[in-house]
C-alpha positions as CSV (number, residue, x, y, z in Angstrom):
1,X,105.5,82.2,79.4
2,X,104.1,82.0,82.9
3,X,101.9,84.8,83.1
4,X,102.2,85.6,86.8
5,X,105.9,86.1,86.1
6,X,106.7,89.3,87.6
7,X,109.2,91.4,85.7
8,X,111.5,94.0,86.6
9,X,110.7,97.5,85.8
10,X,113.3,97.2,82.7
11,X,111.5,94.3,81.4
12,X,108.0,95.8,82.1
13,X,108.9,99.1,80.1
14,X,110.6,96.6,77.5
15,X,107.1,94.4,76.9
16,X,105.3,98.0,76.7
17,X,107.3,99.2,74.6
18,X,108.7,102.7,76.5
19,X,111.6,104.0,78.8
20,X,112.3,103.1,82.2
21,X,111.5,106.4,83.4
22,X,108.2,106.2,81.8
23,X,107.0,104.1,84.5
24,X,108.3,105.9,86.5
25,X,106.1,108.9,85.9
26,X,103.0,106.8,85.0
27,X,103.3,105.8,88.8
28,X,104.1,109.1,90.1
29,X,101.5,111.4,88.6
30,X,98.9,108.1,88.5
31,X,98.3,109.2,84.4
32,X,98.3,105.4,84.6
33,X,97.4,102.8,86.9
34,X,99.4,99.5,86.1
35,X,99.8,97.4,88.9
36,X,103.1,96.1,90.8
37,X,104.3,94.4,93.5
38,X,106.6,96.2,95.8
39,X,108.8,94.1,97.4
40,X,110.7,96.2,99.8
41,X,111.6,99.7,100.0
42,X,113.2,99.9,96.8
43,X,111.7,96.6,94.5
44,X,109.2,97.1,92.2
45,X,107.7,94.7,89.9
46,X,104.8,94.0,87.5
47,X,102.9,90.5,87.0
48,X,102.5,89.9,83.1
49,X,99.2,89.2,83.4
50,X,98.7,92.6,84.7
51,X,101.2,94.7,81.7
52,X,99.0,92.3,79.1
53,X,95.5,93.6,80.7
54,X,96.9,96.9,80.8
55,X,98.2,97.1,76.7
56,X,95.0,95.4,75.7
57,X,92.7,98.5,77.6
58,X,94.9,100.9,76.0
59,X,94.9,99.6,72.5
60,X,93.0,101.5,70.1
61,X,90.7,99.9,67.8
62,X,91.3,98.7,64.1
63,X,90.8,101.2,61.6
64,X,87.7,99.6,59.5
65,X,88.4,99.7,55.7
66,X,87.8,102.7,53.7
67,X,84.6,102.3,51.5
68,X,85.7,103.7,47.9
């Protein structure tokens, strides 16, 4: 897939794995930062590159085995 792509805000919130209206208020109180095109008044859209970038910073690390 063309990482440059951009995707709606229903296929953004599909790849990371939340509601619409998540975005939404990640945008509006700027909890987080993800980047997007705004094409218009009313267009919004996000480069894959960019949603990729931004599950990768958010990921938390792997668990290291338990030592028995």
């Amino acid at each position: 897939m063309d990482v440059n792509r951009l995707l709606t805000v229903q296929e953004a919130a599909e790849f990371l794995g939340v509601k619409v209206g998540t975005i939404y208020v990640w945008r509006s109180t700027g909890r987080f930062k993800i980047p997007a095109v705004k094409l218009g008044a009313n267009i919004l859209r996000f480069r894959l590159s960019d949603l990729e970038t931004f599950a990768e910073s958010h990921a938390e690390p792997a668990a290291s085995p338990a030592v028995i």
